[in-house]
N, C-alpha and C positions, 0 to 999 in steps of 0.2 A: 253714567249709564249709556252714553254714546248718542246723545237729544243734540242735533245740529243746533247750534248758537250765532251763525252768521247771518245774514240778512237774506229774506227771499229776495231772486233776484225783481229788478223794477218790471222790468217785462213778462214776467208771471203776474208779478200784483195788479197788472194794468189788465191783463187779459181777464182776469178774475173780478175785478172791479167793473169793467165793461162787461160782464155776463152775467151780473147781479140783478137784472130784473127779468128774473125766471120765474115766473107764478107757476109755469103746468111743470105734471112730472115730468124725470129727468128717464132717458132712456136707459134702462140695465144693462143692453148690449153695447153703453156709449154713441153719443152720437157720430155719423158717419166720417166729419173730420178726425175725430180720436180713435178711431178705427183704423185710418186713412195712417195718422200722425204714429202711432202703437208700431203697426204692421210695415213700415217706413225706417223707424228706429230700429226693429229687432234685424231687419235685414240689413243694417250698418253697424251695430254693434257686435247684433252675435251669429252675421255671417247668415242668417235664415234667407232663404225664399219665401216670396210672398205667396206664391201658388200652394194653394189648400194648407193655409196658415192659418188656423183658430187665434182670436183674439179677443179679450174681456176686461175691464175696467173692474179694478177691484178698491174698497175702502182703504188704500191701504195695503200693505202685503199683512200683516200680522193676522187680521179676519179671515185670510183665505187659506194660510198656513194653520191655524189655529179649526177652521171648518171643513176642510179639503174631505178628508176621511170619512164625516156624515155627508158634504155633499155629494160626494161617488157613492155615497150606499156601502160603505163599509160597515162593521158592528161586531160585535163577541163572535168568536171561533177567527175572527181573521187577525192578519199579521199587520204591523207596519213594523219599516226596521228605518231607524234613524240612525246617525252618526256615531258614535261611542263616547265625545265631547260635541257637545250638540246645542245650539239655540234653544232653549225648555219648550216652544211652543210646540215645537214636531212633535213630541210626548204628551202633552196635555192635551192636541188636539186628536190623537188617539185615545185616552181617555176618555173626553167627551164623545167620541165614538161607541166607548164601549170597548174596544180592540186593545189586540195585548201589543205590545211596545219591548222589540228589541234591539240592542247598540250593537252595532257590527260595522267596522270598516271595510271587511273583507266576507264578499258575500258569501264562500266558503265557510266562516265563521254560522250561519244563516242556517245550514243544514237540508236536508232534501224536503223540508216542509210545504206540502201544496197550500200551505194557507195562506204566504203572503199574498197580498193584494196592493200595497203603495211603500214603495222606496224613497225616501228622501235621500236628497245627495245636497252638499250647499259647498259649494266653491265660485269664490275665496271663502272661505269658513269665517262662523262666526262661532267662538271667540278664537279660535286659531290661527287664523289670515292664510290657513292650508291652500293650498292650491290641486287641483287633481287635474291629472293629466289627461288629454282628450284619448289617450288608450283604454287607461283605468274606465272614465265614464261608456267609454263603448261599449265595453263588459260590462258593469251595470245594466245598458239598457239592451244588449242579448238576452242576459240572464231573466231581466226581468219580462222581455218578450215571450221566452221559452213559456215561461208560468202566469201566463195571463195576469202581472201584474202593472200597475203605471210606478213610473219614475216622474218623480215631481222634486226638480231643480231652483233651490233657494239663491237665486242671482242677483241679489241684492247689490253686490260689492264688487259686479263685471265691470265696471270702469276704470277699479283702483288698484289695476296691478304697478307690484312697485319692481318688480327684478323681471331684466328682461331673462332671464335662464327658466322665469314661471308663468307664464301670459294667460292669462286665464281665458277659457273655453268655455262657449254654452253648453248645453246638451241639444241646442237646437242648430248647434253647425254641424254641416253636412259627414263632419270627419267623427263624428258621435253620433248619430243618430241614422245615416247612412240615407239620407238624403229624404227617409220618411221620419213623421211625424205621430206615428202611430204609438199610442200608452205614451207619449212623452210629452210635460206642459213645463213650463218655464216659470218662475214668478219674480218678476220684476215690482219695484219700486222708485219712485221720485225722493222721497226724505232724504236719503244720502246724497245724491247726483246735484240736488238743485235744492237741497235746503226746506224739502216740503213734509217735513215728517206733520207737523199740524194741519195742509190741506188735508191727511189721509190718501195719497194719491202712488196707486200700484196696477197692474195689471198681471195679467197671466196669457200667454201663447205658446200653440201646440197644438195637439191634435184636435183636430177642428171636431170633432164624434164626442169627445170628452168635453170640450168648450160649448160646445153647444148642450148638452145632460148639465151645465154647470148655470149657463144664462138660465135655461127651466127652472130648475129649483131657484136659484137667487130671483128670479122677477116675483115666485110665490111668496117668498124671504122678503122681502123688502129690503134685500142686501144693495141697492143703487149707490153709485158715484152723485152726489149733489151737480148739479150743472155748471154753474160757476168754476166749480172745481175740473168739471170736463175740460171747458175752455182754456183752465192754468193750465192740463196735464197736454193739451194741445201745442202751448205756447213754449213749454217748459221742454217735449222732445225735438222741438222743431227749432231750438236755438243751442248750441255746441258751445257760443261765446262764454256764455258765464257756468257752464258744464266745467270746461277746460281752467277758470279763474279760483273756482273752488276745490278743483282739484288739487290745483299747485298750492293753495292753501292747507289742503291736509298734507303733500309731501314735505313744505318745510317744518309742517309740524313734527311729522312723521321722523324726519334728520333731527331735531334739536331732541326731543323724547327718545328716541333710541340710542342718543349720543351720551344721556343725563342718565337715563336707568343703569345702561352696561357700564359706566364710569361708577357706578356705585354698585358695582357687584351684579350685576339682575345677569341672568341668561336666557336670553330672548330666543325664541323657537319659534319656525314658521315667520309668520307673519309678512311675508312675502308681497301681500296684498290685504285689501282691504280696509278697517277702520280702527284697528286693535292691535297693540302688540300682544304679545300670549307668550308671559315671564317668569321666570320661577326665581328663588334663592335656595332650593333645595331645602324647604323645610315646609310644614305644614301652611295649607294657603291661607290660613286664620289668623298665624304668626307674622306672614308675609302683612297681610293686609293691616294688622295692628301698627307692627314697626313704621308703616307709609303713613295712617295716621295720625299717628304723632308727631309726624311731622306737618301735618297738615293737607295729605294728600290721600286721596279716596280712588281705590280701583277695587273693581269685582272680584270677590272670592270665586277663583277657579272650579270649588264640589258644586258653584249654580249650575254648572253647564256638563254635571256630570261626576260617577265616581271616578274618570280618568284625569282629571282637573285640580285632585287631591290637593298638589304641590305647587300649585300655579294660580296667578293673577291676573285678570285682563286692565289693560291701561287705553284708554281710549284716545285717540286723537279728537274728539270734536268738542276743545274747547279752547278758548279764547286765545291769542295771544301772547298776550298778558298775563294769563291762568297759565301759561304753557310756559313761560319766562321764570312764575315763580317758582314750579315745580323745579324747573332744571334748577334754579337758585337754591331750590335745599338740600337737592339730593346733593349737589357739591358740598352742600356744609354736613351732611349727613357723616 
């Protein structure tokens, strides 16, 4: 299911341990180091200025992907348009809105409708490890300027680009977004990067108008970051060393699993970046996923993520070793 298995690193756990005697509440807009720490990383990673930077401490990315659409005051008659093979919660979290849910890659597909109001985009994709070009995203957030809606950018897996021909882009560097900040937020997460999918620790940055309509509602929510967890997610952007150590651990995983799939047939698409191959054998993805059973290997039926997904399996990198040694081990005897 793609649940990091490596160890947090020490230097997280100590910051987290050392920030364990937090009796009073924890601040909802984070406290000013994680602000500091947040707004620090995104203008090294994805190239932002820190001048009228909105930035917010989320549980997590899933809560805020999964709430985004009731927290902007979306509801019935409006639009969200997610990816066409798409992570499920962009969809469900317009459901719980109320709002109707359409897949388009190509916002032409979209049609002259004034009702959208929130675009998703998520590159590197998940389950596709798609990459989209910082052109493509530009048009997005035109398009989406023109019609008064937000683009809200699923950047989960901005670390792990694997070909340098695809380097993936935020939508908050300047060559996408044009140097404003305006309808555009970002959502970020630690789970991947540093192995915190169990602290819950994510944020969002962008437009600081929309960031701040998001801190409102979540302080009434009792949507807050735990404070302990502030102090990891402080310690956790502020150190590269063991960013960099777990990285190189998903590439060589990344080499031995794409060497073991395509040697037994698989045709691997995309996956350029990211945590996921996204493979087919050219037959139903039910099929696919049985035949790997039997052998004693589990990857995600492709229709999760969609009816474009039909004929495809996602194979995750984020597991052991040793789990990753056996796999290659069968698919040779396969």
């Amino acid at each position: 299911m793609g649940t990091p298995v490596d160890p947090v690193p020490q230097v997280i756990r100590q910051a987290l341990a050392d920030a364990s005697d937090a009796p009073g509440y924890p601040l909802t807009a984070g406290t000013p180091a994680l602000r500091e720490a947040i707004a620090a990383w995104v203008a090294r990673a994805c190239g932002a200025g820190v001048d009228g930077l909105g930035v917010l401490p989320t549980i997590g990315s899933k809560e805020l992907v999964a709430w985004l659409p009731t927290l902007l005051g979306i509801g019935p008659g409006d639009v969200v348009v997610v990816p066409s093979i798409a992570y499920p919660t962009y969809e469900d979290g317009a459901r719980l809105a109320g709002a109707t849910t359409v897949r388009a890659d190509s916002l032409t597909a979209v049609g002259p409708t004034p009702r959208v109001r929130l675009v998703w985009v998520n590159s590197p994709g998940n389950p596709t490890g798609r990459v989209l070009p910082a052109a493509h995203l530009r048009k997005v957030v035109d398009w989406a300027r023109e019609r008064g809606a937000v683009v809200a950018s699923d950047e989960c897996y901005l670390p792990l680009g694997w070909s340098a021909d695809a380097e993936p882009v935020s939508v908050l560097s300047p060559e996408v977004c044009g140097g404003s900040y305006d309808s555009v937020l970002a959502v970020h997460s630690l789970s991947k990067r540093s192995n915190l999918a169990g602290y819950r620790a994510g944020f969002v940055a962008g437009d600081p108008r929309l960031v701040a309509e998001l801190l409102k509602v979540r302080k009434h929510a009792g949507m807050i970051v735990p404070a302990p967890v502030q102090a990891a997610m402080v310690a956790a952007l502020g150190d590269q060393a063991h960013a960099d150590t777990q990285r190189e651990r998903y590439r060589a995983r990344r080499e031995r699993l794409y060497a073991a799939f395509t040697g037994a047939g698989f045709t691997v698409e995309h996956s350029e970046a990211g945590l996921y191959l996204w493979m087919t054998r050219d037959e139903d993805c039910w099929a696919t996923v049985d035949w790997l059973a039997r052998r004693g290997i589990l990857v995600a039926a492709g229709v999760f993520y969609g009816p474009g997904g039909q004929r495809y399996v996602r194979a995750a990198l984020t597991e052991s070793d040793e789990h990753v040694a056996a796999v290659t081990g069968r698919l040779a005897e396969a």
